[in-house]
C-alpha positions in Angstrom: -29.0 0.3 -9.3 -26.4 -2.6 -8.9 -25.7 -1.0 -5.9 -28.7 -2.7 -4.1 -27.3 -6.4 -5.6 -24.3 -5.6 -4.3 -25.5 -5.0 -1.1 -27.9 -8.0 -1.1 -24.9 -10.3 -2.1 -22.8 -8.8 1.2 -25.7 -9.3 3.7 -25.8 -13.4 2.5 -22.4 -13.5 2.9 -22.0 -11.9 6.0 -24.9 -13.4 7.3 -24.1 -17.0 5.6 -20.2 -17.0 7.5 -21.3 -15.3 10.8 -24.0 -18.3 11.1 -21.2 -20.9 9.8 -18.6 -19.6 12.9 -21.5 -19.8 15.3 -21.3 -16.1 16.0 -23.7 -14.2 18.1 -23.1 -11.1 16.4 -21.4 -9.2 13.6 -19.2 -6.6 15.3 -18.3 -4.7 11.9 -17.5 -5.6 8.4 -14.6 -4.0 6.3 -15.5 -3.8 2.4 -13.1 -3.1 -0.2 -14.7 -0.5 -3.0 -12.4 -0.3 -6.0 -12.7 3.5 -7.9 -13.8 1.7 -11.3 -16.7 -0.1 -9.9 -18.5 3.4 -10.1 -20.3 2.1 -7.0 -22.1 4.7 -4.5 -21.1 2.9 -0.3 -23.7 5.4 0.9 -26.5 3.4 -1.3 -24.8 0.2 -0.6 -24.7 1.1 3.1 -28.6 2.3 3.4 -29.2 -1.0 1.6 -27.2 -3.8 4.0 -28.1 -1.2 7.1 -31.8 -1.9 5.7 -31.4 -6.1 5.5 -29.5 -6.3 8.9 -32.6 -5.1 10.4 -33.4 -7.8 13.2 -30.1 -10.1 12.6 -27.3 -10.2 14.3 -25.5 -7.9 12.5 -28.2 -5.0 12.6 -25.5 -3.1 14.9 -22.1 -3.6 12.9 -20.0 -1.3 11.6 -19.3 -0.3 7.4 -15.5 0.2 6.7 -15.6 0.9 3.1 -12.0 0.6 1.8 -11.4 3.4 -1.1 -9.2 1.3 -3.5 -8.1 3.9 -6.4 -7.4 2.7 -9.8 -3.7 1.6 -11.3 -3.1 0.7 -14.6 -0.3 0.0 -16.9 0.1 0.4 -20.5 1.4 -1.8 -23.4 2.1 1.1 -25.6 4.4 3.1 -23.5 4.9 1.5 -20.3 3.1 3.8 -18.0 2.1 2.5 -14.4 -0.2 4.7 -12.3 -3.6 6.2 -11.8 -6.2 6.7 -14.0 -7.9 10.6 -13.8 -11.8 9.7 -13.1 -14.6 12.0 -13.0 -17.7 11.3 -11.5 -20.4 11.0 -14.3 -24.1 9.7 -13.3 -24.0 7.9 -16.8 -20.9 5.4 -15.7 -24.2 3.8 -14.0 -25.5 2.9 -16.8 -22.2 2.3 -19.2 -18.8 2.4 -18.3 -16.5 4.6 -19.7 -13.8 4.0 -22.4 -10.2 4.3 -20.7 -7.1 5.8 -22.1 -3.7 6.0 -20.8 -3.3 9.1 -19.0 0.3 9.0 -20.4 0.1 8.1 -24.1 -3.6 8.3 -25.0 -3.6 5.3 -26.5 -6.6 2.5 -25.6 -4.1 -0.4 -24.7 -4.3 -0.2 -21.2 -4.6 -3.1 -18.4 -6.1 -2.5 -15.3 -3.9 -3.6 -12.4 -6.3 -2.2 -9.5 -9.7 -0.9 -8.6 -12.0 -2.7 -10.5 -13.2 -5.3 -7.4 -15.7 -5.0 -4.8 -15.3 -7.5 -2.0 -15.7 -8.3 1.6 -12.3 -8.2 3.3 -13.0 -8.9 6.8 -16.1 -9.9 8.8 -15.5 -9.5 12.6 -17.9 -11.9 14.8 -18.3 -12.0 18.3 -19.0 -15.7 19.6 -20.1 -16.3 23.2 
């Protein structure tokens, strides 16, 4: 269910920064999703569709940006993906990671563990 926080916490901010630029509407947002975040974009999307609802960003656009996961390990030196299958329990507890190369636990994760908002584009009159 952090989905629906997620999406709460993008409709304020979109909403906050359209209204500080003076827009009249929001043309379309573009949302980076990184592969670790375990988030679901179709329950984040039903959710800030939902609370546009009579703003002026009710019309814009989702762009969810897939960002797949890199890591690097300290025990061998392996940089690359991680192999990830969907499991409905990484909602509730994230999984232990292992280098793909190695096995061992001593890996850093370089990318796909953020969710942000890259781009809001306004229209202004």
């Amino acid at each position: 269910m952090h989905e629906t926080a997620i999406a709460m916490s993008i409709v304020e901010t979109v909403l906050t920064e359209a209204e500080k630029q003076q827009a009249v509407s929001v043309q379309s947002i573009d949302i980076e999703i990184g592969e670790l975040t375990f988030l679901g974009t179709d329950q984040i999307a039903f959710w800030v569709k939902t609370n546009f609802e009579n703003t002026i960003a009710a019309n814009a656009a989702l762009n969810f940006i897939q960002v797949k996961a890199e890591v690097s390990c300290d025990a061998c030196g392996y940089r690359g993906g991680l192999s990830i299958t969907e499991d409905p329990a990484y909602h509730m507890q994230l999984p232990v990671f292992a280098c793909p190369h190695c096995g061992r636990g001593t890996i850093t994760i370089i990318k796909g563990k953020d969710a942000f908002i890259r781009t809001i584009h306004i229209e202004k009159e």
